[in-house]
C-alpha positions in Angstrom: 88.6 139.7 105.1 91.2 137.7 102.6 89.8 134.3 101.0 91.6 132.2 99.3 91.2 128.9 96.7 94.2 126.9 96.7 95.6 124.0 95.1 96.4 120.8 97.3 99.9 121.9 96.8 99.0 125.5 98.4 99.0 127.6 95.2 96.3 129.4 94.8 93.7 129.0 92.2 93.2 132.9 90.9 92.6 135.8 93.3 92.2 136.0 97.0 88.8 137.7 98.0 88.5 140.7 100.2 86.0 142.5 101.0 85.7 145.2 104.2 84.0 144.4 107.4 83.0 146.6 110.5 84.6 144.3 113.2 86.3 140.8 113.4 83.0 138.9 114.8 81.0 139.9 110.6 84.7 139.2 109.1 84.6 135.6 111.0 80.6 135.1 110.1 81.5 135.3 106.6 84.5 133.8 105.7 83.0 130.7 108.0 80.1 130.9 105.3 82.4 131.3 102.1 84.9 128.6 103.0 82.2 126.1 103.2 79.8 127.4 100.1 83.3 127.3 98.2 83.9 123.7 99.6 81.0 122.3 98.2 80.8 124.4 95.0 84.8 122.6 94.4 83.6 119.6 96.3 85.6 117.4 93.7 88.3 119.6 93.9 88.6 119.6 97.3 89.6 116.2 98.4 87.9 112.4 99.0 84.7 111.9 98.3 82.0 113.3 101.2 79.8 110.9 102.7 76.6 111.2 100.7 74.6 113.7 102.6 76.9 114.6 104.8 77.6 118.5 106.1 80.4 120.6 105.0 81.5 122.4 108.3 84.6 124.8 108.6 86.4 124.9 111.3 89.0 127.6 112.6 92.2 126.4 113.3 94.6 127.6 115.8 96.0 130.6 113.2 93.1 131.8 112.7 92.8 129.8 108.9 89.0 128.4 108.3 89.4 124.8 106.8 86.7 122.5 106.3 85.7 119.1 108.2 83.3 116.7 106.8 82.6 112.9 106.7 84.0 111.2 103.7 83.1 107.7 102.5 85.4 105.3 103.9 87.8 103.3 101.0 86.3 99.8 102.6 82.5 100.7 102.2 81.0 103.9 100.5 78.2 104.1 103.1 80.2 104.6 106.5 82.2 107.9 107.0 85.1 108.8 108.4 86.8 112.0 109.3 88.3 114.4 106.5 89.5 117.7 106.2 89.8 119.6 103.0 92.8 121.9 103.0 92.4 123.3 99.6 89.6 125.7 100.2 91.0 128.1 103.3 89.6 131.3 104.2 91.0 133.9 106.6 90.1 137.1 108.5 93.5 139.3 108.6 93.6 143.2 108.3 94.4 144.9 105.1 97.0 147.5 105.0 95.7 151.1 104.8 
């Protein structure tokens, strides 16, 4: 499994993480799990402000990339939510190179 923390830009913010798996479905269960734990721990990092209570879901994308969805508060009133997506927390399962 690769994880990465990146900028809104797209560079990444330190190291990716990896970490071995025994097949793709554990790879996928975890980086699904990371990707949003990292969303909320770098909630203000990550994009508009989330609806107040609202979950942090990721979702995977066509490529394969986990990005997270979530409710933020709309700019005309701070207690109805509308549709967001954070690109700046990603995570991915790809094989590593032997």
């Amino acid at each position: 499994m690769l994880a990465a923390l990146v900028t809104a830009q797209g560079d990444p913010i330190g190291q990716p993480i990896t970490a071995e798996f025994a097949n793709l479905a554990a790879c996928e269960a975890q980086v699904k799990a990371t990707v949003e734990a990292l969303a909320l721990v770098f909630e203000e990092r990550t994009g508009p402000i989330r609806l107040q209570s609202a979950p942090v879901n990721a979702v995977k994308r066509g490529s394969g990339v986990w990005m997270v969805e979530f409710q933020r508060q709309s700019r005309t009133d701070p207690k109805i939510g509308e549709a967001a997506q954070s690109r700046n927390v990603r995570g991915v399962c790809r094989e590593l190179g032997n």
